[in-house]
C-alpha positions in Angstrom: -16.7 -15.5 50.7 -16.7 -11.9 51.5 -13.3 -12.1 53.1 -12.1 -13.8 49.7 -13.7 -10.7 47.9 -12.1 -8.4 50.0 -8.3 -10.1 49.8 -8.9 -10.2 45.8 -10.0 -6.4 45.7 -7.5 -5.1 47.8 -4.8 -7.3 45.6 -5.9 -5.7 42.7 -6.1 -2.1 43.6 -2.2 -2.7 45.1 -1.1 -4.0 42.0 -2.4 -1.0 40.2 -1.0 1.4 43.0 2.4 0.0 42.4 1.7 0.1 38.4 1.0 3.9 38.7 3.9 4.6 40.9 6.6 2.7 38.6 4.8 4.8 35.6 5.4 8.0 37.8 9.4 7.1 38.5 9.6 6.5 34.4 8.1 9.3 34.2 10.2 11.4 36.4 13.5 10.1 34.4 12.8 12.3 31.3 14.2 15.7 32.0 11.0 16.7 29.8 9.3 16.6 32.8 11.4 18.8 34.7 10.5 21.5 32.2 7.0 20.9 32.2 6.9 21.4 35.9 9.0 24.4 35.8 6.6 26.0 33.2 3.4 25.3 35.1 4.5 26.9 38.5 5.9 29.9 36.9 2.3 30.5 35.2 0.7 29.8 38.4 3.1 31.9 40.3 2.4 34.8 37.8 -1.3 34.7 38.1 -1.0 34.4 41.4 0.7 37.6 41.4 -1.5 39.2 38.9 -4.4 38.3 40.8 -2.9 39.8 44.4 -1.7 42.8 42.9 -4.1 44.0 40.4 -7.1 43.5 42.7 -6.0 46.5 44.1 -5.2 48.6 41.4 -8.2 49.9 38.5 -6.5 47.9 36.0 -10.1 46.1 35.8 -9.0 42.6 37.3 -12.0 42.3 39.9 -11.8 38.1 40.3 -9.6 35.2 39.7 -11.6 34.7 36.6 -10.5 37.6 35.1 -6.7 37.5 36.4 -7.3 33.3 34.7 -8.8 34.8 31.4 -5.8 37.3 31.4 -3.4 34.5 31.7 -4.9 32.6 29.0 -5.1 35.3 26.5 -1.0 36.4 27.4 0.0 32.8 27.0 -1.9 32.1 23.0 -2.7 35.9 22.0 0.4 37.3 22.9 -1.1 40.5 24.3 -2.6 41.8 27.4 -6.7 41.8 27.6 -6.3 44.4 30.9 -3.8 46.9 31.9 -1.8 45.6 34.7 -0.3 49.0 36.7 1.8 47.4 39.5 5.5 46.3 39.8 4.6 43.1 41.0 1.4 42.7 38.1 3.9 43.9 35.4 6.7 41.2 36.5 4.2 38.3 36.2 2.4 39.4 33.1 6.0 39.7 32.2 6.6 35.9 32.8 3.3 35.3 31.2 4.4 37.0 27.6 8.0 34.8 27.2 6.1 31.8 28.0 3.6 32.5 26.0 6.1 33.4 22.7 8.2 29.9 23.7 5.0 27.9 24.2 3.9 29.4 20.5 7.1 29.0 18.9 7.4 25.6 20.2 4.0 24.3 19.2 4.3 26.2 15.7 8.0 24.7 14.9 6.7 21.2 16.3 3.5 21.2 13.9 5.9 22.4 11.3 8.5 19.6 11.9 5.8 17.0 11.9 5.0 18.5 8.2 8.0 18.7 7.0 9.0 15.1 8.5 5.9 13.6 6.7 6.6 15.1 3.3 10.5 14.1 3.3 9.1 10.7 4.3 7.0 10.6 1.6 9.6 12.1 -1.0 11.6 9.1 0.3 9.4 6.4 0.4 9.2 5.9 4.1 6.1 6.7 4.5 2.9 3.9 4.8 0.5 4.9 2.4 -3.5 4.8 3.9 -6.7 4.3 3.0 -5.4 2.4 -0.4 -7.8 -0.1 -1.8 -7.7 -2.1 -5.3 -4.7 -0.7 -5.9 -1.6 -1.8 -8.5 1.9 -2.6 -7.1 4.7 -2.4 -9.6 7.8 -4.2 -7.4 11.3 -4.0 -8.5 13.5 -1.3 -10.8 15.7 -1.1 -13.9 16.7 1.1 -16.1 14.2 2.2 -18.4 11.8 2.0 -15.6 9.8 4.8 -17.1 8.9 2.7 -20.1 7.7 0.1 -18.4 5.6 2.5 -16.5 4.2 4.0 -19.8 3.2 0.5 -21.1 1.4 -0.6 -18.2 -0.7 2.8 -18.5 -1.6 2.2 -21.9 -2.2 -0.7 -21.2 -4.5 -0.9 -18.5 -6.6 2.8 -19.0 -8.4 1.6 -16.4 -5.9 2.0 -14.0 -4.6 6.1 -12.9 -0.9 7.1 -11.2 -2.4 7.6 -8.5 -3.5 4.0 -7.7 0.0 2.6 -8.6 2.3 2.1 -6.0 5.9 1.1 -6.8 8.1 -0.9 -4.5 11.6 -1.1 -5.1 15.5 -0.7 -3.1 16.4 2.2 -6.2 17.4 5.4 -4.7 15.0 8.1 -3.9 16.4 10.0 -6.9 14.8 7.8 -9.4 11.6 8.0 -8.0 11.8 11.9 -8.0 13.2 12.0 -11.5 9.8 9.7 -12.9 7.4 11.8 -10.0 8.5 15.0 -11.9 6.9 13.9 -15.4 3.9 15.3 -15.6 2.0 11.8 -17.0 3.0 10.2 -13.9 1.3 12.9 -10.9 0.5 11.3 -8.2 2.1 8.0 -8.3 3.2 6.1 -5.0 6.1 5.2 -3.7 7.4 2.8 -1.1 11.3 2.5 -0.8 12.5 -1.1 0.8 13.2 -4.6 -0.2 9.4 -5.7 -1.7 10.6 -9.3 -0.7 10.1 -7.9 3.5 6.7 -8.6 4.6 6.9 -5.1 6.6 7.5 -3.6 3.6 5.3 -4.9 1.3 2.5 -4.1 4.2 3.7 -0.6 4.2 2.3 -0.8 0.6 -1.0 -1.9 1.6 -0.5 -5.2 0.0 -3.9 -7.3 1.8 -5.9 -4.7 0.0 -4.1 -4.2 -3.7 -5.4 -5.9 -6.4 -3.0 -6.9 -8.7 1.2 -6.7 -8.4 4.2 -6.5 -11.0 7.2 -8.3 -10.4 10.0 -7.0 -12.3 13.6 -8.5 -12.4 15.2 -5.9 -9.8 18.6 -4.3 -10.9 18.0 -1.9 -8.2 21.1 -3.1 -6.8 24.4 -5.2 -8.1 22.3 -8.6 -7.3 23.4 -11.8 -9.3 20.7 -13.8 -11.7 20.1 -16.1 -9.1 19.5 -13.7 -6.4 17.2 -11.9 -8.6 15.4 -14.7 -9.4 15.2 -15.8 -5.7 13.8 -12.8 -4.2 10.7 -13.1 -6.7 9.8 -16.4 -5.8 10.2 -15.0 -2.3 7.7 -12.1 -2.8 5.1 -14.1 -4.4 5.0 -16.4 -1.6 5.0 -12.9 0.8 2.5 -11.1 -1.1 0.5 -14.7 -1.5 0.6 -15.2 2.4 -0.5 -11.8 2.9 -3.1 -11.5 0.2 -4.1 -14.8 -1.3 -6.5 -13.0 -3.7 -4.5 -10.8 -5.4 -3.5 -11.2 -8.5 0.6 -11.5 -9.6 2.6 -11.7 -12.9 5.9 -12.1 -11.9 9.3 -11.5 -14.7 12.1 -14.8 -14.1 15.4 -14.7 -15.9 16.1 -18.2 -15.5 13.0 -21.1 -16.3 14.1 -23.7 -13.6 12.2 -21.8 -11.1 9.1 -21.3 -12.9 8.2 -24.6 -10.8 8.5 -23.1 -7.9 6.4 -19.8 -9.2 3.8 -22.4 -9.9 3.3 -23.9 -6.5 3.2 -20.4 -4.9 0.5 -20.1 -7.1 1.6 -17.0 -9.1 -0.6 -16.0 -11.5 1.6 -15.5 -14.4 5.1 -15.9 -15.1 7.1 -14.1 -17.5 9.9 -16.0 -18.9 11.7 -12.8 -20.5 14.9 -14.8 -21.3 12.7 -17.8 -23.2 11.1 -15.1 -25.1 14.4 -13.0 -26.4 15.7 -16.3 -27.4 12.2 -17.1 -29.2 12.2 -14.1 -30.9 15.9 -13.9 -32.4 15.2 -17.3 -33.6 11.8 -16.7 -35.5 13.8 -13.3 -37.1 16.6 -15.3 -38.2 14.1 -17.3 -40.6 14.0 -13.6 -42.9 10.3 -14.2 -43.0 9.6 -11.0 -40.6 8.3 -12.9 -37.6 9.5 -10.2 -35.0 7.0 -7.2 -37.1 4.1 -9.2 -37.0 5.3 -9.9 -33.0 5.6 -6.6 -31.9 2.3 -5.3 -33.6 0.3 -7.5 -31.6 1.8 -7.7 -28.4 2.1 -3.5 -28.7 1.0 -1.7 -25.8 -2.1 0.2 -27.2 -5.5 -1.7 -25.4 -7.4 -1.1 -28.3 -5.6 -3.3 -31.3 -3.2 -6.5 -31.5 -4.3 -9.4 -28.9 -6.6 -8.5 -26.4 -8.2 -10.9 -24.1 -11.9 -9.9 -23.1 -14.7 -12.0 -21.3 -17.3 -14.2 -22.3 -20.7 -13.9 -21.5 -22.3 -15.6 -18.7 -25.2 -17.1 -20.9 -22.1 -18.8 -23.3 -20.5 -20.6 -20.7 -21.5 -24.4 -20.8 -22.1 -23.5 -24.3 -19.8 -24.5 -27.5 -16.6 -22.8 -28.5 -18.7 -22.8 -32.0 -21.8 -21.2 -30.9 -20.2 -18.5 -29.0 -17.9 -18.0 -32.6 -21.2 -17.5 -34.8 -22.8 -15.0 -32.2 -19.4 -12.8 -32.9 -19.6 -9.9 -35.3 -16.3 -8.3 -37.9 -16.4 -5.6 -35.1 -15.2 -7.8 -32.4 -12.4 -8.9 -34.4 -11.1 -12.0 -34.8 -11.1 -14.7 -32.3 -8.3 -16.9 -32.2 -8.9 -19.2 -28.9 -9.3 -19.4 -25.6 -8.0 -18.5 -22.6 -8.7 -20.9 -19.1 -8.6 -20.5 -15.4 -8.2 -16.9 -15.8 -8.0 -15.3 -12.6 -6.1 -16.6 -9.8 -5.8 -19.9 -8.0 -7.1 -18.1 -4.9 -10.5 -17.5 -6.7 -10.8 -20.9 -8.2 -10.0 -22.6 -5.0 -12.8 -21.0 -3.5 -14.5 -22.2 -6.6 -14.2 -25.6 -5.4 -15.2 -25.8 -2.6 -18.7 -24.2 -3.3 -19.0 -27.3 -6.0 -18.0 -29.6 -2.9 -20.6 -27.6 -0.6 -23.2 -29.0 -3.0 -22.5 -32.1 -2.7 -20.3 -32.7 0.6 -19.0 -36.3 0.6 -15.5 -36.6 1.4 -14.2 -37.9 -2.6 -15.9 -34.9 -4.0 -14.3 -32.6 -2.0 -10.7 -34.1 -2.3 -11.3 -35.0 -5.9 -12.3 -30.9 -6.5 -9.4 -29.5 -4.3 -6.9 -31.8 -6.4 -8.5 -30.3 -10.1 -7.4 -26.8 -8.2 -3.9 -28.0 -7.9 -3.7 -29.2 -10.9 -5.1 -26.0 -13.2 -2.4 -24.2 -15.1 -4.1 -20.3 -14.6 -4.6 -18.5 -17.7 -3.8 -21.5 -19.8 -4.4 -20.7 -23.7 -6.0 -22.8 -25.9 -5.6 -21.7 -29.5 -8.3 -22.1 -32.3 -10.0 -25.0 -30.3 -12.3 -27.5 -32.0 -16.2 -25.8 -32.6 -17.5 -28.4 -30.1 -15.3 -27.5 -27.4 -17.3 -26.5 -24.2 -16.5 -23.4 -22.5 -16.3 -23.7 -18.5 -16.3 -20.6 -16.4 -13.3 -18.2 -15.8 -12.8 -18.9 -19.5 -11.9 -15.6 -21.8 -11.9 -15.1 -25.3 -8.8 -14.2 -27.2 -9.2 -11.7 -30.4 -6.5 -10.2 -32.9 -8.0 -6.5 -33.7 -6.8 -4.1 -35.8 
């Protein structure tokens, strides 16, 4: 046994021999280290020098301490601490003083590089942002970007610049142009396709809380491609992040399907809703007014969608009406499953955990596939029972 020890010991410490010695051949490949080497003997050799020499002489180096602390303080203070008074002393401290400016200027135009490197990144959206959490990602660009910007703002006055992060392919000059408006300080940016995973990681996506997808225009991409790299990011930022939260913008309806089973949150048929709206205008009765006043982006009047309290649900849709009061406004309906699929899967299977049989838990996960999130249910009947994740919906002027 202690034979097999020592064979297994002395197999190890080999390996790690030969490990170290391949590390010191890499090593020896960078000219880097030619330099480095170069640089250390000459400082040696000059307090070498300083130290035979000055001994000698009243210059006040008495001890290789003191010819060590002269070294030290001619290399990072640039000046001498003693008077050196021979040839030889004067030639090394000499040595010590050029090193000693290239070692500063060196370390001083390094620390300034790595500044300058990190801001450009940063300017350019190379950068990875840190220590982001419950933060909103806005993905994608078009013109009149800044607008959109604004009405998320207003819209959400919970939400500051500074926990927005936008993700799009536009070039760095747009971001610039919206990072000089005051109202906008401190926004984020990541530049890169918001489809990559790497990208979308660069954003902090496993710790945002909601994300934006816009239709990109960033570049000259065709309404399918558009379209396509949505449903591709949703699945991303899904696979990533199941819990957070995602309205995504489609052009063309026949993939809202596919939206659905990646469980995004909301979809936003922007095509469906142009065509909706030029055909309620044409009827003269002044559909698109009313349409615009309430879908506005002020978060104090037209619809908003607010919760219900925790001692309502279970309760009628008609008892929770009568407890409501002119300055809540008017409630209109419903709104079910709010939150995302994520949460009410998890939902599910703490029902199941109460009662663990095998139909229960298959019947519960199937109810979670087939919820339609934030499904609206207007001016339901007064003996309609609210379940949880259920918001009301008021019109407020």
């Amino acid at each position: 046994m202690g034979k097999k020890k020592n064979k297994k010991t002395s197999g190890k410490f080999r390996l790690y021999f030969q490990k170290t010695l391949r590390r010191i051949a890499a090593a020896f490949k960078d000219s880097k280290i030619y330099i480095f080497i170069l640089v250390a003997f000459l400082v040696i050799f000059a307090t070498i020098a300083v130290f035979k020499t000055e001994t000698k002489t009243d210059s006040g180096i008495e001890s290789k301490f003191d010819s060590i602390w002269f070294t030290f303080v001619a290399l990072f203070a640039g000046y001498f601490d003693y008077v050196v008074k021979s040839y030889v002393g004067r030639f090394g401290a000499a040595i010590l003083l050029i090193l000693g400016i290239i070692l500063i200027s060196t370390i001083t135009g390094k620390i300034s590089s790595m500044f300058m490197d990190s801001l450009m990144k940063k300017d350019k959206g190379l950068a990875r942002l840190k220590s982001m959490n419950r933060h909103f990602l806005i993905c994608g660009w078009r013109k009149g970007f800044d607008k959109i910007l604004d009405a998320v703002l207003n819209s959400n006055p919970d939400i500051t610049p500074d926990l927005i992060v936008l993700v799009n392919d536009a070039p760095s000059e747009e971001f610039e142009k919206i990072s000089d408006e005051k109202r906008f300080k401190g926004i984020n940016y990541i530049s890169g396709d918001f489809a990559d995973e790497a990208t979308l990681k660069r954003a902090k996506i496993e710790t945002a809380a909601r994300a934006l997808i816009i239709s990109d225009q960033s570049k000259k991409y065709s309404q399918l491609e558009v379209d396509s790299r949505t449903v591709l990011a949703v699945l991303t930022m899904k696979n990533i992040n199941p819990s957070v939260y995602i309205a995504a913008e489609l052009s063309d309806s026949k993939f809202q399907n596919h939206l659905s089973l990646a469980h995004c949150d909301e979809i936003i048929l922007t095509s469906d809703y142009e065509y909706s709206l030029l055909a309620t205008a044409s009827s003269g009765m002044g559909y698109s007014n009313v349409i615009r006043t309430l879908i506005g982006d002020d978060a104090e009047s037209g619809i908003l969608i607010e919760p219900i309290p925790s001692s309502y649900i279970g309760k009628t849709y008609g008892e929770f009406k009568k407890s409501l009061s002119a300055a809540d406004g008017i409630i209109i309906g419903l709104l079910l499953n709010t939150g995302n699929f994520h949460e009410r899967r998890k939902d599910a299977l703490r029902e199941a955990q109460k009662n663990p049989d095998i139909k229960t838990i298959v019947s519960n996960l199937q109810k979670v596939k087939t919820l339609k999130s934030n499904e609206p249910v207007l001016t339901p009947s007064e003996d309609f029972i609210i379940q949880p994740f259920t918001k009301a919906i008021f019109v407020r002027g």
